[in-house]
N, C-alpha and C positions, 0 to 999 in steps of 0.2 A: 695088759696088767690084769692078775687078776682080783676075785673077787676078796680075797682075804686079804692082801695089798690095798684094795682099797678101805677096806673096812679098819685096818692098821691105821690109814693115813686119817679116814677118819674122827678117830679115838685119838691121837694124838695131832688134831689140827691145835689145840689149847697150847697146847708145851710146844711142836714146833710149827707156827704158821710159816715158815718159807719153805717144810716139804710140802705143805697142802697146796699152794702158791704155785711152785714148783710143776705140781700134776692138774693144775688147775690149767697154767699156761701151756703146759703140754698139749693138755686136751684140746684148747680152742683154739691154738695157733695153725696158720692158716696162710699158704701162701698161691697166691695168684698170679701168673703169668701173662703177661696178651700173646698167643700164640702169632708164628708169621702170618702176616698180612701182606694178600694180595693185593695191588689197585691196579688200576687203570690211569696212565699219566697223560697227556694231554694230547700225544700225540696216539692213542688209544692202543699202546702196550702196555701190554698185563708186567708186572714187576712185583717181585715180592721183599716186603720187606723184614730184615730176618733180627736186626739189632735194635736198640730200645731208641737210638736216636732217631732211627729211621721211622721206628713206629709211630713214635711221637710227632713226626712230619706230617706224618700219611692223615690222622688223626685231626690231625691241627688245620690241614688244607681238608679233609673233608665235611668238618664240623665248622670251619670260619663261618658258612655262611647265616649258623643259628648266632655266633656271637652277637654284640652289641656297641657299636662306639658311641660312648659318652661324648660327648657335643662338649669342646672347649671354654673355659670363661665361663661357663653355665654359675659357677659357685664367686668367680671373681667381683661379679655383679650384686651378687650378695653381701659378700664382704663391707662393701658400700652403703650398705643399708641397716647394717647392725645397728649399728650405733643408733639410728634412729629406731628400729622397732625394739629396742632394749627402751631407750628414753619412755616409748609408749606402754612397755610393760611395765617400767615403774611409776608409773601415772595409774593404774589401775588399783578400781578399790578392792581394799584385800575384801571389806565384808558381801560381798557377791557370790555367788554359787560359783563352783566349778563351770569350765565352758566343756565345750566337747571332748576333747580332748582327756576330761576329768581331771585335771592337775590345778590344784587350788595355787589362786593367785598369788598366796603368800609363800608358799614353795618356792615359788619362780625369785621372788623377792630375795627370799632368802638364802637360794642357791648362791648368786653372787654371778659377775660376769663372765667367767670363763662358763661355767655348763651351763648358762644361760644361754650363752652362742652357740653349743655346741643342739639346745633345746629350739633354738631360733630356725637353726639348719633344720632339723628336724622336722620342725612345723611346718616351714618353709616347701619342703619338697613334699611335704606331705598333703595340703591345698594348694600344690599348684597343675 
């Protein structure tokens, strides 16, 4: 494009913003491939993989072992105890300072018991 096109689109970004929009998205779009990938399968032949499923394999089985499995029941055990650490939240006096966390206690009050559980979660995984 050049410079007097752009200076055009310029001067008339006001009256029409979907040409400027237009050369905006042109400019920054952007498309990125994973080129084939080689591996190594277990029985230590080299295989290349050329289509997106396969890459997505290749990928999935070389990076499994940074993932992370969440441990079951972890939040089910939780669930169980709402009800009581809500009871002790509204047992607290609202005129008291903020705790660590900095969220004044009449907040919590006031939220009401849905994001209050959803704050309780929160807290929860957060000092444990």
């Amino acid at each position: 494009m050049t410079q007097q096109e752009q200076h055009r689109i310029s001067m008339e970004c006001k009256k029409n913003p979907k040409k400027f929009w237009q050369y905006i998205n042109k400019c920054t779009a952007s498309r990125s491939n994973v080129d084939d990938l080689k591996w190594l399968d277990s029985d230590g032949n080299e295989n290349l993989a050329e289509t997106d499923t396969d890459k997505a394999a290749v990928l999935q089985q070389n990076f499994s072992s940074v993932y992370t499995v969440e441990p079951h029941g972890e939040f089910d055990s939780l669930s169980d105890r709402i009800q009581d650490i809500y009871d002790k939240l509204c047992n607290l006096k609202t005129d008291k300072s903020p705790g660590l966390d900095m969220i004044h206690h009449k907040f919590c009050l006031k939220c009401g018991m849905k994001s209050n559980t959803h704050y309780l979660l929160y807290i929860t995984k957060v000092y444990s």
